[in-house]
VOFI-733178 format. One line per field, with one value per residue (C-alpha): x, y, z. Coordinates in Angstrom, 1 decimal. Layout:
residues N
px [X / ...]
py [Y / ...]
pz [Z / ...]
This chain:
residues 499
px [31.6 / 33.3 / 33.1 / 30.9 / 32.8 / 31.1 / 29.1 / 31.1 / 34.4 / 32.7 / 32.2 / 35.5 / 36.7 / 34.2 / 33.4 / 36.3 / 39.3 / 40.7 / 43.0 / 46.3 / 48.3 / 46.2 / 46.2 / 49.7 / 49.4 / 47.1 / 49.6 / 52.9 / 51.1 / 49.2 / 52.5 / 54.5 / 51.3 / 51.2 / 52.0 / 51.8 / 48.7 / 45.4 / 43.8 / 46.6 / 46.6 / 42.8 / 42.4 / 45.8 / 44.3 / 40.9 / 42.1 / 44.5 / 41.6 / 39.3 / 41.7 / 42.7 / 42.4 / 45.0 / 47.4 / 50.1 / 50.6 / 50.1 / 52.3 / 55.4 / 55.1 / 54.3 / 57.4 / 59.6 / 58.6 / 60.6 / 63.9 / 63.0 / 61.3 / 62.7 / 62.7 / 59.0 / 58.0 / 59.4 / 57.6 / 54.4 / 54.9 / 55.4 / 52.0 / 50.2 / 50.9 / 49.9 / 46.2 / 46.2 / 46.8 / 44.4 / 41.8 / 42.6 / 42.8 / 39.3 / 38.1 / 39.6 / 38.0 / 34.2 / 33.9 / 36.2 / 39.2 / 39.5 / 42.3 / 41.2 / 41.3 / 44.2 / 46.2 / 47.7 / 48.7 / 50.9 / 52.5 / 53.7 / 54.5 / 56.7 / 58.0 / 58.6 / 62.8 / 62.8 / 60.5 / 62.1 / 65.2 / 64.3 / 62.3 / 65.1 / 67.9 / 72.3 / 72.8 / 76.2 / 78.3 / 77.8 / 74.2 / 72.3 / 68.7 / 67.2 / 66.1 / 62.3 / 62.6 / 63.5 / 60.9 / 58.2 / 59.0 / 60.0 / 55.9 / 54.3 / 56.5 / 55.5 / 52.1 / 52.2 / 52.7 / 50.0 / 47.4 / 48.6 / 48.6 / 51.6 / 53.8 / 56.5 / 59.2 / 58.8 / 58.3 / 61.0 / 63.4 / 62.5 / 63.4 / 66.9 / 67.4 / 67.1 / 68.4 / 65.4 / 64.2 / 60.3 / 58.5 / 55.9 / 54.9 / 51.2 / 50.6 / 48.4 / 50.2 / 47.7 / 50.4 / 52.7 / 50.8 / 51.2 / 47.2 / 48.6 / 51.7 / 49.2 / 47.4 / 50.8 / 51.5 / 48.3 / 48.8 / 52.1 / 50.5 / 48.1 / 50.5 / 52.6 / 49.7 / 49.4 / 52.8 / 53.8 / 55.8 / 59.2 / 61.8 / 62.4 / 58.8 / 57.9 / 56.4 / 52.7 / 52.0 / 49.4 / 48.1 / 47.3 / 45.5 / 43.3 / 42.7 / 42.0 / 39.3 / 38.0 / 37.5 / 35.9 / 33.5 / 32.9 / 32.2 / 29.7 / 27.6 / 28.0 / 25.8 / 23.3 / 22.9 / 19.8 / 18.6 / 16.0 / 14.7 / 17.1 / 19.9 / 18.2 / 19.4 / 18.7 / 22.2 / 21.2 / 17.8 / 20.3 / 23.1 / 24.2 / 24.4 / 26.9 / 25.9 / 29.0 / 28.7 / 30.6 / 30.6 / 31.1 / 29.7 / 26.3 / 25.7 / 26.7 / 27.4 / 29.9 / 32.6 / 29.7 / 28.7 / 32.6 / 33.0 / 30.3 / 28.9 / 25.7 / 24.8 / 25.4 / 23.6 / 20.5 / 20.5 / 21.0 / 23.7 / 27.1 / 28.2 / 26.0 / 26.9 / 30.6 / 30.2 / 28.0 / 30.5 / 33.3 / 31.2 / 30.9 / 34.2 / 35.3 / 33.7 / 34.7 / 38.3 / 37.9 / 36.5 / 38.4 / 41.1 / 40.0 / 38.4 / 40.2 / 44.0 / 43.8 / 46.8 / 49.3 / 47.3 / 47.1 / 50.3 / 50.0 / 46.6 / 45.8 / 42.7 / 41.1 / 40.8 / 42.3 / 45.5 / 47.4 / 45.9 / 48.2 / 50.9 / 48.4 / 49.5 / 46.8 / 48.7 / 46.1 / 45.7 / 44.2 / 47.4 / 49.1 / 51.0 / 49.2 / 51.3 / 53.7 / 53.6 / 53.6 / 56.9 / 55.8 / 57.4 / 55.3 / 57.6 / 59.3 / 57.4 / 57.0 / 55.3 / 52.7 / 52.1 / 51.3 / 49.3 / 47.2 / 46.9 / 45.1 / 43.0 / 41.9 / 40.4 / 39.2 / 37.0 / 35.8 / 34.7 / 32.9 / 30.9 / 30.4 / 29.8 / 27.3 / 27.5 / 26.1 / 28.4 / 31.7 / 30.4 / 29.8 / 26.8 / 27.3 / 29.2 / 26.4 / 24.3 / 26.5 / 27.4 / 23.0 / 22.8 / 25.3 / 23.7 / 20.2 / 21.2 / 22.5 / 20.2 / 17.4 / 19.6 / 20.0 / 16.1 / 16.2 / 19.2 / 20.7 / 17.6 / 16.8 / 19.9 / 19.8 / 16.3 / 17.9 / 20.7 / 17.6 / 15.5 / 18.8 / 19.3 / 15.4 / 17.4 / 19.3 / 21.6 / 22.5 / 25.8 / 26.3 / 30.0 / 31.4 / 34.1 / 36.2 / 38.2 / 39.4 / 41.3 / 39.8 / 39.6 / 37.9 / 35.2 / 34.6 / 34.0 / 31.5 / 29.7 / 29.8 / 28.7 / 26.0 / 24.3 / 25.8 / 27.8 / 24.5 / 23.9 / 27.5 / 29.7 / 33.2 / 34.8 / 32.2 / 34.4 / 37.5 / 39.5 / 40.9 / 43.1 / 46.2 / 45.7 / 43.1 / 39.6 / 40.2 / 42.7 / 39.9 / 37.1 / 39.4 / 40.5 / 36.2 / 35.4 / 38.3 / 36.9 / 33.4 / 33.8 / 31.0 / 28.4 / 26.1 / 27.7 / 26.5 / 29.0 / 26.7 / 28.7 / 28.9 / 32.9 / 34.9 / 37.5 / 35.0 / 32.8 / 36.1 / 37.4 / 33.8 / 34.2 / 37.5 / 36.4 / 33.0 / 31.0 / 28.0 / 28.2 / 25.0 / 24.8 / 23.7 / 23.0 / 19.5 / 16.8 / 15.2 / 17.4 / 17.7 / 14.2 / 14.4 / 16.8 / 14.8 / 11.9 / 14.1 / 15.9 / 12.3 / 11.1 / 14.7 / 13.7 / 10.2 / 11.8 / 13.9 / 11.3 / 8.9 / 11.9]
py [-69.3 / -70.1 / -73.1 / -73.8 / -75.5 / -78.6 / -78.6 / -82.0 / -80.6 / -77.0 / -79.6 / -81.0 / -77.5 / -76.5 / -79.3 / -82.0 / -79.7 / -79.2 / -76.7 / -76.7 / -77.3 / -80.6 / -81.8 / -81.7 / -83.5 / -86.1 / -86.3 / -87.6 / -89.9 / -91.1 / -91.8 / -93.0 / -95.9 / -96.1 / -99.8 / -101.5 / -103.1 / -102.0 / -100.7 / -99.0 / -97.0 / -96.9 / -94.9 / -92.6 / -91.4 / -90.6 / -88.4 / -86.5 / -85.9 / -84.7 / -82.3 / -82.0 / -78.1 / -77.8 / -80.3 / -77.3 / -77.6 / -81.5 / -82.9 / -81.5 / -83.0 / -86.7 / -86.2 / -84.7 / -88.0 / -90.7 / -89.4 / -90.6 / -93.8 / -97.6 / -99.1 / -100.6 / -97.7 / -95.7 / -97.8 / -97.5 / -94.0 / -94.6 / -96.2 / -94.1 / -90.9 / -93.0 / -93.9 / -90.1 / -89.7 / -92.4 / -91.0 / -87.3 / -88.7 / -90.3 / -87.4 / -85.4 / -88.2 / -88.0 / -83.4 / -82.4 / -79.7 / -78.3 / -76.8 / -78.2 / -81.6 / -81.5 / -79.9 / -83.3 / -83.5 / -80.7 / -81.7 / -84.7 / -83.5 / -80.7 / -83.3 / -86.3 / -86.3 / -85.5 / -88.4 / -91.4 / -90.4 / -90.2 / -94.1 / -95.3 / -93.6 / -93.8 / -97.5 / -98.1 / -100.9 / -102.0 / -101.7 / -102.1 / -101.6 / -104.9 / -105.3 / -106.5 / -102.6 / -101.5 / -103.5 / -102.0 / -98.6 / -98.7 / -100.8 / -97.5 / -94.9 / -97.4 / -97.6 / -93.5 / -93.5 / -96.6 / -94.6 / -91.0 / -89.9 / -87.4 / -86.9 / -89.6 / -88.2 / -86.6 / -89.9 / -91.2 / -88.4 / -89.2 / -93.2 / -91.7 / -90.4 / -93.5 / -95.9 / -97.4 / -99.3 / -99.1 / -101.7 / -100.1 / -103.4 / -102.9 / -100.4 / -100.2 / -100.4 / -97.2 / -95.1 / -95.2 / -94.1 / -90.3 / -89.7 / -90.8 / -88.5 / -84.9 / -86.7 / -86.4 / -83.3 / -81.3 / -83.0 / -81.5 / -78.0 / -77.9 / -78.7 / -75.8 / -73.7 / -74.8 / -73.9 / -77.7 / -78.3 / -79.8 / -77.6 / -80.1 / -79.8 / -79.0 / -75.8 / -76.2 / -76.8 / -75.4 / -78.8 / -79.3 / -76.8 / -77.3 / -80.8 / -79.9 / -77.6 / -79.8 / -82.1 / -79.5 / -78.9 / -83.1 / -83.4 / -80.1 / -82.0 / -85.2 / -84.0 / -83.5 / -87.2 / -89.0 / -92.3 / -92.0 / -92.9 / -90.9 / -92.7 / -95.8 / -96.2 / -99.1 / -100.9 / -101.3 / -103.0 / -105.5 / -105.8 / -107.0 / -104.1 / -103.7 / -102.2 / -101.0 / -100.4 / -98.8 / -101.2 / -98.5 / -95.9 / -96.9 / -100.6 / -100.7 / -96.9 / -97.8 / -95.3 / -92.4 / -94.0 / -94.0 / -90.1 / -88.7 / -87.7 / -89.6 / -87.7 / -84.3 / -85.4 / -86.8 / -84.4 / -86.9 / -87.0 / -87.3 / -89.2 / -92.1 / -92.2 / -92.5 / -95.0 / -97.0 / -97.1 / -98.0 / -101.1 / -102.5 / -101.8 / -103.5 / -106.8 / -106.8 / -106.4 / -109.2 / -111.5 / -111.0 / -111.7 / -114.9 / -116.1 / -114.7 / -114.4 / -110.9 / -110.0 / -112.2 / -110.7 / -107.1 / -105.3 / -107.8 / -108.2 / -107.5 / -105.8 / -109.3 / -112.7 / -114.2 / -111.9 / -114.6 / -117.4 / -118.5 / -119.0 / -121.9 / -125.1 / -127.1 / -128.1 / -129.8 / -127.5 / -129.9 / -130.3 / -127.2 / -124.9 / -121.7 / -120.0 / -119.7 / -115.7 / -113.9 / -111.3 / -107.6 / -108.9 / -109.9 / -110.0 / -113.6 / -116.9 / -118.2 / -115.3 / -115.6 / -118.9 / -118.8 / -115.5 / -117.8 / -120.9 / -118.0 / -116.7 / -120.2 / -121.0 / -117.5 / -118.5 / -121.4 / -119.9 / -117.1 / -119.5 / -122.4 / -121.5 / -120.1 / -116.9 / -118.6 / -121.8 / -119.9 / -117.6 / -118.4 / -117.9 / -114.6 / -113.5 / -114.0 / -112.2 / -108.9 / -109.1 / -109.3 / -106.7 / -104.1 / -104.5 / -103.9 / -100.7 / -99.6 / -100.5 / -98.8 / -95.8 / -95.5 / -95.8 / -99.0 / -98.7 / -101.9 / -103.7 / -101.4 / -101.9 / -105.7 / -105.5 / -103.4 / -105.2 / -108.6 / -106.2 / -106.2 / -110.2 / -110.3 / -108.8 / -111.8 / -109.9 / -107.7 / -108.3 / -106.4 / -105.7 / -104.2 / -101.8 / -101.2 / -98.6 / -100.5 / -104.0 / -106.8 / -109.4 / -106.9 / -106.6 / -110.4 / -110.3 / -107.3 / -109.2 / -112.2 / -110.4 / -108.3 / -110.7 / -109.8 / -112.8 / -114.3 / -112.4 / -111.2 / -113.1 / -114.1 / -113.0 / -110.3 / -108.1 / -105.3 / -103.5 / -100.3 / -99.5 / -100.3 / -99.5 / -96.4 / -95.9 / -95.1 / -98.7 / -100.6 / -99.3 / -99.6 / -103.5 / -104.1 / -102.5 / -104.9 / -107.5 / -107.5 / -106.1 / -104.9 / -103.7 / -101.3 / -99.5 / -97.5 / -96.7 / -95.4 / -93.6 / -90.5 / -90.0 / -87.1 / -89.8 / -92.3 / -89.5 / -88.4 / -91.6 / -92.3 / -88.9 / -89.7 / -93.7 / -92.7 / -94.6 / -92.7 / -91.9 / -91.6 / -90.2 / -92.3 / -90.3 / -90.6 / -93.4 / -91.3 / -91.9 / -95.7 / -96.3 / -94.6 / -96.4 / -99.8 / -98.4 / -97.8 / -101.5 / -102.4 / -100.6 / -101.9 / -105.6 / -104.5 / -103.0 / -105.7 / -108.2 / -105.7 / -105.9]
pz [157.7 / 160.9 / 162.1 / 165.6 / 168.5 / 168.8 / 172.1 / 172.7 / 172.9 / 174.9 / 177.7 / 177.7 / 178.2 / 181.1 / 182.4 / 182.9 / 182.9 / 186.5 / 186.9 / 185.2 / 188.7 / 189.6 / 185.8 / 186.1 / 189.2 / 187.8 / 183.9 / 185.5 / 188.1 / 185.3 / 183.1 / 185.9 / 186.2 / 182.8 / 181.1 / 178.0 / 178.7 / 176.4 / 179.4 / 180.7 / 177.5 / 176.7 / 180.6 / 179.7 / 176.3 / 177.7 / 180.2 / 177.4 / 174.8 / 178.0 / 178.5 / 174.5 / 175.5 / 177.3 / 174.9 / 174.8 / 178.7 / 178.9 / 176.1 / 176.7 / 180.7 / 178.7 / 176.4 / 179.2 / 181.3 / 178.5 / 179.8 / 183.2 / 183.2 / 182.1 / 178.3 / 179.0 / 179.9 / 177.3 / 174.9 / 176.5 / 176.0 / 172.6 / 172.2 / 174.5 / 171.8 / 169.2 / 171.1 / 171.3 / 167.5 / 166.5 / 168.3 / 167.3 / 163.9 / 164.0 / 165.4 / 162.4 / 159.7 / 161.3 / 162.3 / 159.7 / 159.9 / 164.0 / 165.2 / 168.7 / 167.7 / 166.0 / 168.7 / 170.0 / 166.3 / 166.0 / 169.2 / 167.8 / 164.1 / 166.0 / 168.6 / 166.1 / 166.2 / 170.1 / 171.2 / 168.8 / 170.0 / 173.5 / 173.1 / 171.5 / 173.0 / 171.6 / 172.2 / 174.0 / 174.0 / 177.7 / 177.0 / 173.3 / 172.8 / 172.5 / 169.2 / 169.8 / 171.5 / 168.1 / 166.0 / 168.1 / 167.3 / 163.7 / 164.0 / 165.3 / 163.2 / 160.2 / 161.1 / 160.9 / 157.2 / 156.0 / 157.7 / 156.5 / 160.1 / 159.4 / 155.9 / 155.0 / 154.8 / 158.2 / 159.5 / 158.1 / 159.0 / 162.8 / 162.3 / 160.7 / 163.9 / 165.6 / 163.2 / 162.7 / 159.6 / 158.6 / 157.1 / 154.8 / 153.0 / 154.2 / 152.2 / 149.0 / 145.6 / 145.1 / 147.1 / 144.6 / 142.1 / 140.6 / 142.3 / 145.8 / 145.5 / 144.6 / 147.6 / 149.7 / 148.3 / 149.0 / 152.3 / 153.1 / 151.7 / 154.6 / 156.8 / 155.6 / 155.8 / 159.5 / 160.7 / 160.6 / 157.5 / 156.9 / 155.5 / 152.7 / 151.5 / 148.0 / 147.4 / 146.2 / 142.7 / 140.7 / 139.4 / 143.5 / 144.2 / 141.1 / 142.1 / 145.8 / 144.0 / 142.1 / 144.6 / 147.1 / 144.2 / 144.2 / 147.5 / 147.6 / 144.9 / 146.9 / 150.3 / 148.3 / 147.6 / 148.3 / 147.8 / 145.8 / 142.5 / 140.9 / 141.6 / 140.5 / 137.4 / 134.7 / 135.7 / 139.1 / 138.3 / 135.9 / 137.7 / 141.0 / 143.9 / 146.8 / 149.5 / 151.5 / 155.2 / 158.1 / 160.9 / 163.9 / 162.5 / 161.0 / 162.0 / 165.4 / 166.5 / 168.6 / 167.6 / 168.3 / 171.9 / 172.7 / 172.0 / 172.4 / 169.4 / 169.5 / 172.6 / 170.9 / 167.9 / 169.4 / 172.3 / 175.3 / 178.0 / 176.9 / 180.4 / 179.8 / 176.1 / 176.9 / 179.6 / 177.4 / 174.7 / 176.8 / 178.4 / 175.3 / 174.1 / 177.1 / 176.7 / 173.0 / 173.7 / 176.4 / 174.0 / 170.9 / 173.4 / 175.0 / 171.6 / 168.8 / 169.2 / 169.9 / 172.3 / 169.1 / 166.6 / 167.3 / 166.1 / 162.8 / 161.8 / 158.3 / 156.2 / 155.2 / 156.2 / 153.3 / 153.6 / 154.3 / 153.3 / 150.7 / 153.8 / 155.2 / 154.3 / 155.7 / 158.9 / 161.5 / 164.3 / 167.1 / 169.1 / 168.0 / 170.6 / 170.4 / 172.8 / 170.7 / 170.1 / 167.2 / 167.3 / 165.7 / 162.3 / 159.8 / 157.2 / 157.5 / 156.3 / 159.5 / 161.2 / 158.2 / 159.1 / 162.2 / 161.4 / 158.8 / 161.6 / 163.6 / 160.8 / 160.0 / 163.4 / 163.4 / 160.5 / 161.4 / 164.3 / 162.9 / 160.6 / 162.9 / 166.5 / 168.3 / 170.9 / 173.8 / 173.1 / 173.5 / 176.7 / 179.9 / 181.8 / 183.6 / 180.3 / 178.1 / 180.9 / 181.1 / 177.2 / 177.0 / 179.7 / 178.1 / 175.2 / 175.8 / 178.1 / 175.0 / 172.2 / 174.9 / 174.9 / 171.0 / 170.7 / 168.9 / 166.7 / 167.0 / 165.9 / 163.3 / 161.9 / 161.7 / 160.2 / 157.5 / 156.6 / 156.6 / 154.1 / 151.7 / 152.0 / 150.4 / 146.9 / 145.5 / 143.7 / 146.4 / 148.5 / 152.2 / 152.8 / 156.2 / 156.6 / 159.5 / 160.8 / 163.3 / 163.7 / 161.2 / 164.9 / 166.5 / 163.7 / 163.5 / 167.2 / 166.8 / 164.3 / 167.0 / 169.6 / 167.9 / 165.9 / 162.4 / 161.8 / 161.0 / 158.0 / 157.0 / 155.6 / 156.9 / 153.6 / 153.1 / 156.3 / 155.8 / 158.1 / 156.4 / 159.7 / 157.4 / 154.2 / 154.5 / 153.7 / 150.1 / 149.5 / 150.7 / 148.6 / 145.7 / 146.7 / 147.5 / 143.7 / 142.1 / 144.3 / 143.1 / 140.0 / 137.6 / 140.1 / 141.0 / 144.6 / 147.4 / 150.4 / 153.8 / 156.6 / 158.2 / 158.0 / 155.8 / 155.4 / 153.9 / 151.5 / 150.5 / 149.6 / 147.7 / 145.5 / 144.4 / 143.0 / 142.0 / 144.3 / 145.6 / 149.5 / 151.6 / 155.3 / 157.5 / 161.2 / 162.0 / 162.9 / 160.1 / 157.4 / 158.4 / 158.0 / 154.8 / 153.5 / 154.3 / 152.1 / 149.3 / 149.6 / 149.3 / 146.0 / 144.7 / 145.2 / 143.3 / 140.9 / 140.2 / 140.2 / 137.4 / 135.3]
């Protein structure tokens, strides 16, 4: 059947588009203001995925403008298309295959060799790129690949251009294996299919498209999962359970206030949804910044706390200089030191200090303020969620990990901010920004070993990723389902006790 527009992205189209003349207008001011700054960039990609349809009239004006501004501003450039990816690219992982999301997408895959070469353009001899320039870029194009954004050896292709090397240690031993390759392969098979494949790309094998099958067939029989007394088996009375959850998604919602979609799904007004969202996104960023290294941390930050945590060696942090940045490398010694001096207050943070000790007044009021207005708005979410996560703590054999699609700082401070910190622990917290939603299931399972799991979400990335490591995935969307889920972690606990 073909697909519905979703009434989310029908509004974009009549209701926030001006006419192409003044969007063009509004595009190069915007890039000729744009900076490197997180709300420069965060204000820029809103206004392209407003307008994400009319991408084949915007993109080439944002490329066209690299030419014409200075180095900085090249490289905000840089970073400002890959904001617009992310988000096209999250948007892709929660709806789903749309060829109206992924139209900034194909605009880059198409545009890849022209835009490196124009951020990093022929260095002369009067006048070489400077080579932090040159680290930030090979970052991003790196950054590309760990989260399958677009094929490797496209990627990599583009960074020939430019001379760039790519640092690809991030990513999961898994990748190498014969699995991730079909993975990679099928990959490049749809982008073939689009119109956006290399000429270098392998021609489809069978084997694929038997496994793409296959897996179509999985995920079919996966929807129809329930949580009930079916899937309550005699392991999980006898063994310990793991109950994996999305942080933005499920707990906290905040990915769904930010776009939009909790509005479409629940039938209230998008506006107020969005501008919720973004006021709490706001005061995160700011305190993840003022509290948790963010601005150093950002282009390094890894998918757990104890990443680096061999690279400590116990120096005493009291009088240390902090201002000492962290550089985009991650790769030398002393970069991972100082990376593990920041995790280390980080952590003793999270487990030590109270929210109303590291906030001002008036902070503590708006952060309070925001997030009532938005609990109100959700019809109770937060606090349903929290109650549920304290129904699961009643199980002593039961362990509550959180999973992140975005950075692992800015998940500690939402678990600060909203209360979770309380009842998850430090260690107990994954980002799988780097290493993808599949990497980080796998590194949770080897983690916690022999276990009963259940993952809850709502992404295709994330039931995907389930299927594949035979975890069962549940759908999370609904104050419905949540209160559901609460009666079953009850009749677990019961059940456990009986036997």
């Amino acid at each position: 059947k073909k697909k519905k527009k979703s009434k989310f992205l029908e509004k974009k189209m009549t209701a926030t588009t001006p006419p192409t003349g003044d969007l063009s207008r509004v595009i190069t001011d915007t890039i000729d203001k744009l900076t490197a700054s997180r709300e420069s960039i965060r204000r820029a990609t809103k206004l392209f995925m407003d307008n994400i349809s009319q991408a084949q009239q915007i993109f080439p004006i944002l490329v066209s403008r690299i030419s014409k501004v200075t180095m900085k501003q090249k490289l905000a450039i840089l970073y400002l298309i890959d904001s617009i990816c992310q988000s096209s690219h999250m948007k892709l992982n929660e709806t789903g295959k749309d060829a109206l999301i992924e139209a900034y997408l194909n605009q880059t895959y198409h545009s890849m060799n022209q835009i490196i070469k124009l951020v990093c353009p022929s260095p002369t001899t009067s006048s070489p790129l400077p080579q932090q320039h040159c680290e930030s870029v090979s970052k991003v194009l790196s950054l590309w690949i760990t989260r399958r954004m677009f094929p490797t050896e496209i990627v990599q292709c583009a960074a020939k251009v430019a001379n760039l090397s790519l640092d690809l240690s991030n990513q999961s031993s898994k990748r190498s294996t014969p699995d991730s390759g079909r993975k990679e392969h099928q990959r490049e098979k749809e982008l073939k299919t689009e119109g956006r494949s290399h000429s270098k790309t392998t021609p489809p094998t069978p084997s694929s498209h038997s496994s793409s099958s296959s897996l179509q067939n999985k995920l079919i029989e996966g929807r129809r999962l329930t949580f009930n007394e079916s899937q309550i088996t005699k392991e999980a009375l006898t063994q310990p359970v793991v109950y994996i959850w999305d942080l933005d998604e499920v707990l906290l919602l905040l990915n769904p206030l930010i776009n939009g979609q909790f509005a479409e799904r629940m039938k209230k007004d998008i506006g107020t949804c969005m501008e919720l969202g973004e006021r709490l996104e706001k005061l995160v960023y700011n305190f993840a910044d003022q509290h948790m290294f963010f601005k150093d941390i950002e282009l390094v930050d890894q998918h757990h706390i104890d990443a680096v945590s061999n690279e400590d060696d116990g120096t005493d942090l009291r009088n240390y200089n902090f201002k000492d940045n962290l550089s985009g490398n991650i790769d030398t010694p002393e970069n991972r030191k100082k990376l593990a001096y920041r995790y280390r207050i980080i952590k003793n943070l999270y487990q030590k200090i109270s929210l109303d000790y590291l906030l001002s007044e008036e902070e503590f009021k708006d952060f309070k303020s925001a997030k009532n207005d938005a609990d109100l708005y959700m019809g109770g979410w937060l606090d349903i969620a929290i109650q549920l996560i304290k129904s699961t703590q009643k199980d002593k054999y039961a362990t509550n990990i959180i999973v992140s699609s975005g950075q692992l700082v800015l998940a500690f401070a939402k678990c600060l901010l909203f209360d979770l910190s309380q009842l998850i622990s430090v260690d107990c917290i994954f980002s799988s920004q780097n290493l993808g939603r599949q990497s980080i299931l796998e590194t949770i399972v080897k983690k916690y070993g022999r276990a009963v799991y259940y993952c809850f979400g709502t992404g295709i990335e994330t039931e995907k990723a389930c299927v594949e490591i035979g975890i069962p995935f549940l759908k999370v969307k609904t104050h419905t389902d949540m209160k559901q889920l609460q009666k079953q972690f009850e009749k677990i606990r019961e059940w456990r006790e009986i036997n």
